[in-house]
PyMOL Python script that loads the backbone (N, CA, C, O; Angstrom):
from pymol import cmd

cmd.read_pdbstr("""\
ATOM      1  N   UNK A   1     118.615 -39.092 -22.868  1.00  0.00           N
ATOM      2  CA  UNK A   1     118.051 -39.965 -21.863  1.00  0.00           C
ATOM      3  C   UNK A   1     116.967 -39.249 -21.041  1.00  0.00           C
ATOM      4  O   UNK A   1     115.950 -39.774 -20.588  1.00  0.00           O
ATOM      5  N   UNK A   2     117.445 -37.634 -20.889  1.00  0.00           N
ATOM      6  CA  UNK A   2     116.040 -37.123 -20.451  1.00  0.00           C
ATOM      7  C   UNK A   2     114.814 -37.641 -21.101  1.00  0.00           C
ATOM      8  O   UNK A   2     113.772 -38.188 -20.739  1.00  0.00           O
ATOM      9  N   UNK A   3     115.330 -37.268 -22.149  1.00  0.00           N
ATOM     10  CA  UNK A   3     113.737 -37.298 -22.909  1.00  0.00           C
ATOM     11  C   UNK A   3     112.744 -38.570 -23.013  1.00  0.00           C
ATOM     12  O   UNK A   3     111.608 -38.567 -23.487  1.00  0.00           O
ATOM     13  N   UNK A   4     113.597 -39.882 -22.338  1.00  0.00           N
ATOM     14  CA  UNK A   4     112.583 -41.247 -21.684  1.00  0.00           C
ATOM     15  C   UNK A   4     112.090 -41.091 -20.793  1.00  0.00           C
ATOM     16  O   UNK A   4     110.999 -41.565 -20.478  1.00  0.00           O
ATOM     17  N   UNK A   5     112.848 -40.309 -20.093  1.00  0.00           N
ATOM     18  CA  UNK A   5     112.201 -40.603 -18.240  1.00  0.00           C
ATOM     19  C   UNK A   5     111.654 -39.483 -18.361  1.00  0.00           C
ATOM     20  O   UNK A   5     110.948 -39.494 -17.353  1.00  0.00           O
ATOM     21  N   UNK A   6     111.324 -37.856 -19.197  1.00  0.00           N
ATOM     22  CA  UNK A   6     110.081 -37.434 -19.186  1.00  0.00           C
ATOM     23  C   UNK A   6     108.993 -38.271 -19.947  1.00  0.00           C
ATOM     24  O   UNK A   6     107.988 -38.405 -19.249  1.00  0.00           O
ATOM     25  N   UNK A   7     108.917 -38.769 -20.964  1.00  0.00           N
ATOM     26  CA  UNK A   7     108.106 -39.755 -21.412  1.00  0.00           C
ATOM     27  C   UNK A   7     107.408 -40.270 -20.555  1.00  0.00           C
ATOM     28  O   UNK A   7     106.189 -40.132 -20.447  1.00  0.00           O
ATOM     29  N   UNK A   8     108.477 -41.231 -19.524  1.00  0.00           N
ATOM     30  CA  UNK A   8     107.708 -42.372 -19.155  1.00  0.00           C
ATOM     31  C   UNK A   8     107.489 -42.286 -17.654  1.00  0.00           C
ATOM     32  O   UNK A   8     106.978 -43.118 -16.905  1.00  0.00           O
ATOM     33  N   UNK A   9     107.993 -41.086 -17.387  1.00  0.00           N
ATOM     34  CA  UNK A   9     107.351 -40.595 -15.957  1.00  0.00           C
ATOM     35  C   UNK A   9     106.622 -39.113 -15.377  1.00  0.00           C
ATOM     36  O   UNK A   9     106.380 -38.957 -14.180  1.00  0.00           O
ATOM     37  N   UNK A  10     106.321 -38.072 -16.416  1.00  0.00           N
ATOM     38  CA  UNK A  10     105.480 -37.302 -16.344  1.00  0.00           C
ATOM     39  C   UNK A  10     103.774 -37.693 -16.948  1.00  0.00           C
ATOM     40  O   UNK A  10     103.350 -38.572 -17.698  1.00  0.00           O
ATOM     41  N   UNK A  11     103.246 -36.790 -16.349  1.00  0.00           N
ATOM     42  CA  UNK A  11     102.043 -36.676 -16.737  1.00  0.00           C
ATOM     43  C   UNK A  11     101.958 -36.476 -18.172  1.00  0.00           C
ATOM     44  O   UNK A  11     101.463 -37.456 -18.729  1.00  0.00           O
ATOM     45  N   UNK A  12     102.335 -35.362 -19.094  1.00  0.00           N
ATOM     46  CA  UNK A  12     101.922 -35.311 -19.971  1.00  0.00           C
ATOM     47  C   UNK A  12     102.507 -35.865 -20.792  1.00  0.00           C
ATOM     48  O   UNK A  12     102.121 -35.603 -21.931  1.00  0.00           O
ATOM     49  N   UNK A  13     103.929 -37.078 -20.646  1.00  0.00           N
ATOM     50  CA  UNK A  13     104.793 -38.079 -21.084  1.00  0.00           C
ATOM     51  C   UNK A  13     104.020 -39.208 -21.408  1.00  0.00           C
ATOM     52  O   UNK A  13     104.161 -39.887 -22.425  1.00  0.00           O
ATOM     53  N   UNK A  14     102.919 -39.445 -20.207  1.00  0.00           N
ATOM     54  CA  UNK A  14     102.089 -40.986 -20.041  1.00  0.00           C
ATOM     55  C   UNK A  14     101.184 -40.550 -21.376  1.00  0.00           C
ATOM     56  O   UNK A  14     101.120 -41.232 -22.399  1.00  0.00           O
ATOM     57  N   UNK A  15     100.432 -39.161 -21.144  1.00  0.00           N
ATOM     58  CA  UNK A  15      99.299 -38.382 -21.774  1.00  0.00           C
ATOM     59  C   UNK A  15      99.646 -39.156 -23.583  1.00  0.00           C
ATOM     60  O   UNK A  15      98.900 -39.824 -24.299  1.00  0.00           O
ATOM     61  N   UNK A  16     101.088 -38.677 -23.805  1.00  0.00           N
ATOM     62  CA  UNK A  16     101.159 -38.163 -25.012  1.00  0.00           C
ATOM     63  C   UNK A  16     101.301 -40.230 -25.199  1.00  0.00           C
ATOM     64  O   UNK A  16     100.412 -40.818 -25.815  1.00  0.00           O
ATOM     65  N   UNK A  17     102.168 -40.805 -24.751  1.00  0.00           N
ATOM     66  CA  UNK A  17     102.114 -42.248 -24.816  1.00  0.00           C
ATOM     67  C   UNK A  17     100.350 -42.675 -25.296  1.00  0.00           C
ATOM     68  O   UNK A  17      99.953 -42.950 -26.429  1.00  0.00           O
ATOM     69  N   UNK A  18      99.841 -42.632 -24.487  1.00  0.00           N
ATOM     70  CA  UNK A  18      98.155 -43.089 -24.362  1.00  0.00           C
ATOM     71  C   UNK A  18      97.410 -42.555 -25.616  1.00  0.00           C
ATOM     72  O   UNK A  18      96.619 -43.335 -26.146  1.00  0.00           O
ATOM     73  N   UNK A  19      97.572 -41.299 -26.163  1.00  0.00           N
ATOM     74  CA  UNK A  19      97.220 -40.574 -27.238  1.00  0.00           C
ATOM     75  C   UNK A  19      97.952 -41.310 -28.216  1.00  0.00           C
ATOM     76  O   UNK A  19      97.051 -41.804 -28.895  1.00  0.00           O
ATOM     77  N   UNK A  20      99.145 -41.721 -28.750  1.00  0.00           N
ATOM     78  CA  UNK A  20     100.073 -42.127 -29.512  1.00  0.00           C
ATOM     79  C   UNK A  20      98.935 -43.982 -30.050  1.00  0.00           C
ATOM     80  O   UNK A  20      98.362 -44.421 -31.047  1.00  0.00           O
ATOM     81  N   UNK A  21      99.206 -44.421 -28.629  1.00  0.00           N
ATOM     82  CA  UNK A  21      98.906 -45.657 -28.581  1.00  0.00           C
ATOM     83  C   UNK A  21      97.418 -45.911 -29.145  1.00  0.00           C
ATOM     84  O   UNK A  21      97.224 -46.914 -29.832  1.00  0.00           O
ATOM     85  N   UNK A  22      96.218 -44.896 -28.827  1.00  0.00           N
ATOM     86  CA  UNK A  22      95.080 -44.891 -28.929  1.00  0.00           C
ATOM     87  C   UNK A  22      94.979 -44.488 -30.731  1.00  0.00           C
ATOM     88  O   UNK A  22      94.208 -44.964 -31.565  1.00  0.00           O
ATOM     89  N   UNK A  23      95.786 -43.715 -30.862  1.00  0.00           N
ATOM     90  CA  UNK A  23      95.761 -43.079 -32.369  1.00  0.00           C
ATOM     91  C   UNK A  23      96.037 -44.663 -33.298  1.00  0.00           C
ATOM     92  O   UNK A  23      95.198 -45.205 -34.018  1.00  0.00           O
ATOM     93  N   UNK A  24      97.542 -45.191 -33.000  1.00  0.00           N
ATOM     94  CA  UNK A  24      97.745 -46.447 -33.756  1.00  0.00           C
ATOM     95  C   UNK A  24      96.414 -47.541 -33.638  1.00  0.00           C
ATOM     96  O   UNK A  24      96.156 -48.252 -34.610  1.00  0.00           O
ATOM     97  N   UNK A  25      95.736 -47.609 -32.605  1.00  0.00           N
ATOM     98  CA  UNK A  25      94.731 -48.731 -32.427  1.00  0.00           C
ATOM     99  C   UNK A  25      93.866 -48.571 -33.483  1.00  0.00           C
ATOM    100  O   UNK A  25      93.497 -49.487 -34.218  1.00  0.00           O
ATOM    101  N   UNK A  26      93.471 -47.187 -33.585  1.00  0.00           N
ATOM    102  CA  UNK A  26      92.253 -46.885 -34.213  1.00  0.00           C
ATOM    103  C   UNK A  26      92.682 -46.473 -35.570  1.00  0.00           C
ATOM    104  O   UNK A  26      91.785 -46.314 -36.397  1.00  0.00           O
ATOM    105  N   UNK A  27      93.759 -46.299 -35.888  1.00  0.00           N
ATOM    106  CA  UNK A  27      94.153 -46.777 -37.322  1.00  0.00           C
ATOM    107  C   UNK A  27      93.712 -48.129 -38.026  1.00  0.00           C
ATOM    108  O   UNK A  27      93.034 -48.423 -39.010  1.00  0.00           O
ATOM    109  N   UNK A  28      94.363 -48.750 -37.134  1.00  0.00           N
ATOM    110  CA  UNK A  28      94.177 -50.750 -37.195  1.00  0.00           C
ATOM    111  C   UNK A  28      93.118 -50.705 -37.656  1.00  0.00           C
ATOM    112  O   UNK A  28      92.744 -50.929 -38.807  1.00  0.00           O
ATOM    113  N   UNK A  29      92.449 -50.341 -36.556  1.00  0.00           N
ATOM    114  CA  UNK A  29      90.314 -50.740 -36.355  1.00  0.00           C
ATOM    115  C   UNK A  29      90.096 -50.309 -38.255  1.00  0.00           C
ATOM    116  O   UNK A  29      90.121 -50.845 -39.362  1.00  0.00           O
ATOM    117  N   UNK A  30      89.890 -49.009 -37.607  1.00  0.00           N
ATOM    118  CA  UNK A  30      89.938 -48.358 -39.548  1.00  0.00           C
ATOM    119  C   UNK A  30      89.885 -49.028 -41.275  1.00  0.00           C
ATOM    120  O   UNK A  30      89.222 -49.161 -42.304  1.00  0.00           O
ATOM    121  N   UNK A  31      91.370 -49.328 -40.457  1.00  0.00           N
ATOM    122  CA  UNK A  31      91.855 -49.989 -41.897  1.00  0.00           C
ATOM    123  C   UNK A  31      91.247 -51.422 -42.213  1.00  0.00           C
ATOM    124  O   UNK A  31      90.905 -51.695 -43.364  1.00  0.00           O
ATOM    125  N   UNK A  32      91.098 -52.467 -41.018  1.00  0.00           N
ATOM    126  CA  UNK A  32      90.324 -53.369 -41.079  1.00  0.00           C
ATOM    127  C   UNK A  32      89.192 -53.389 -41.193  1.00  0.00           C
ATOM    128  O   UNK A  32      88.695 -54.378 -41.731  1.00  0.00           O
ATOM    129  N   UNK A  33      88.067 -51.964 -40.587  1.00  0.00           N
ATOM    130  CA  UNK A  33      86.886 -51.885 -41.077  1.00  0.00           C
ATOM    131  C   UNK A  33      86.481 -51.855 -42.517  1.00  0.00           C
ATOM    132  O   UNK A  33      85.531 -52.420 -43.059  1.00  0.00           O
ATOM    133  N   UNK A  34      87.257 -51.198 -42.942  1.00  0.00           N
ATOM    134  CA  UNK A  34      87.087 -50.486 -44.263  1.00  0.00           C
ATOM    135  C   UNK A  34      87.505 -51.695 -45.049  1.00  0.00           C
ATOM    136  O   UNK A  34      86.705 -52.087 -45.899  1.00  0.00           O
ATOM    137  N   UNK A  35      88.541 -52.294 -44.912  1.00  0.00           N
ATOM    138  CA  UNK A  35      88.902 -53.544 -45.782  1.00  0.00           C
ATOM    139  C   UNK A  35      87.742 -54.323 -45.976  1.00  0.00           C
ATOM    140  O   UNK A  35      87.355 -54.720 -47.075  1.00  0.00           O
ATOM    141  N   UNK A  36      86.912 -54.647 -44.340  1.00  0.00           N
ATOM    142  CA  UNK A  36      86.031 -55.945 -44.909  1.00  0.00           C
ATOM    143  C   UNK A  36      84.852 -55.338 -45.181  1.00  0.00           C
ATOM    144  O   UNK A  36      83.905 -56.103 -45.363  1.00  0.00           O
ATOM    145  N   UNK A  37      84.522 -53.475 -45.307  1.00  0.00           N
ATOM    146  CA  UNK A  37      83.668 -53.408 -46.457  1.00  0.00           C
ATOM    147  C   UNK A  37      83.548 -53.088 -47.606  1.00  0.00           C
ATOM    148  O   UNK A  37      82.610 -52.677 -48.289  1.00  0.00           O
ATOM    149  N   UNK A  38      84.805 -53.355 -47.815  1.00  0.00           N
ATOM    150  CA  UNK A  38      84.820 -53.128 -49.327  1.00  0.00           C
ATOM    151  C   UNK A  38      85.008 -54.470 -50.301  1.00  0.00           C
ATOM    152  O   UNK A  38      84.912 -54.541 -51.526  1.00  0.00           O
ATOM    153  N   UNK A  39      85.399 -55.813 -49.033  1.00  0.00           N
ATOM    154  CA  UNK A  39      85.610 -56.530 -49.202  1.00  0.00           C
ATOM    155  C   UNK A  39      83.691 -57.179 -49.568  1.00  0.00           C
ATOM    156  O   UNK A  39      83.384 -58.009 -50.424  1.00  0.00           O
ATOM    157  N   UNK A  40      82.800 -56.508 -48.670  1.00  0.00           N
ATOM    158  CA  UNK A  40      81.656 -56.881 -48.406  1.00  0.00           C
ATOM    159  C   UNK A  40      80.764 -56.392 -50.125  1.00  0.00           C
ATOM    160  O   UNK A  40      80.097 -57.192 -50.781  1.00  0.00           O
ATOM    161  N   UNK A  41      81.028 -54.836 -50.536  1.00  0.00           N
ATOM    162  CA  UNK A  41      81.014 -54.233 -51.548  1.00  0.00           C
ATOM    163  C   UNK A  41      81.065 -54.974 -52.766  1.00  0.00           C
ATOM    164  O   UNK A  41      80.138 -55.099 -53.567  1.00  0.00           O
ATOM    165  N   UNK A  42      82.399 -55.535 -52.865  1.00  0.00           N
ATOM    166  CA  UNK A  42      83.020 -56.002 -54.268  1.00  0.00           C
ATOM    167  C   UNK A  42      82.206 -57.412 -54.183  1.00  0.00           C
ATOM    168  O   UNK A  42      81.781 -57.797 -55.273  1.00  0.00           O
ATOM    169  N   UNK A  43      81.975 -58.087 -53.272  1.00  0.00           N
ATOM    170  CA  UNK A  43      80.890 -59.188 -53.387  1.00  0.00           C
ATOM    171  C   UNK A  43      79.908 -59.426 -53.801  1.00  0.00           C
ATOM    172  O   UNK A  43      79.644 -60.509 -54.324  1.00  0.00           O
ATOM    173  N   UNK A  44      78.983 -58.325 -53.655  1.00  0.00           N
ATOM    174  CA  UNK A  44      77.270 -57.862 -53.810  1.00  0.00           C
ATOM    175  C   UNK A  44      77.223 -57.389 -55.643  1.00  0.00           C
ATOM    176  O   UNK A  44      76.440 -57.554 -56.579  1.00  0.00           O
ATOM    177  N   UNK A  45      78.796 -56.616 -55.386  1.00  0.00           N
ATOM    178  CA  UNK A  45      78.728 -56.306 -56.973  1.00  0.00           C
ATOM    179  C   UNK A  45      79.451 -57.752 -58.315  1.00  0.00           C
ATOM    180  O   UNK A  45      79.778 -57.603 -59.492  1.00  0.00           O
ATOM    181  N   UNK A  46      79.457 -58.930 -57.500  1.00  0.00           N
ATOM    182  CA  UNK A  46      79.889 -59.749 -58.001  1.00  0.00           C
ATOM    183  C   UNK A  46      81.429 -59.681 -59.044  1.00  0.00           C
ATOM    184  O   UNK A  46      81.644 -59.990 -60.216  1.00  0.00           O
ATOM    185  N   UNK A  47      82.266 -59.138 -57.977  1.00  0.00           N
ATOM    186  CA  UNK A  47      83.365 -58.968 -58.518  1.00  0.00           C
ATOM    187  C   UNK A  47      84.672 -60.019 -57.630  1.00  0.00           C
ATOM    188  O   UNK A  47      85.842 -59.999 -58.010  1.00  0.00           O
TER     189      UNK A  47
END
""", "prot")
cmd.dss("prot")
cmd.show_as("cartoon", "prot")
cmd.util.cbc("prot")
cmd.orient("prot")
């Protein structure tokens, strides 16, 4: 139970949260970028 309430009430608890959270977003972004250009790709090459 320590190990929530350092989480979710220290500084470098919030830190590592915000880093965690920012990392998963920009996975998302990523994976959806890349999907709709390859999605954009396979079009042009008439596939």
């Amino acid at each position: 139970m320590k190990l929530l309430t350092d989480l979710f009430s220290t500084d470098y608890g919030l830190m590592s949260i915000a880093v965690i959270a920012f990392m998963l977003g920009m996975a998302g972004w990523f994976g959806a970028f890349f999907k709709r250009k390859m999605a954009e790709d396979a079009k042009k090459a008439g596939l």
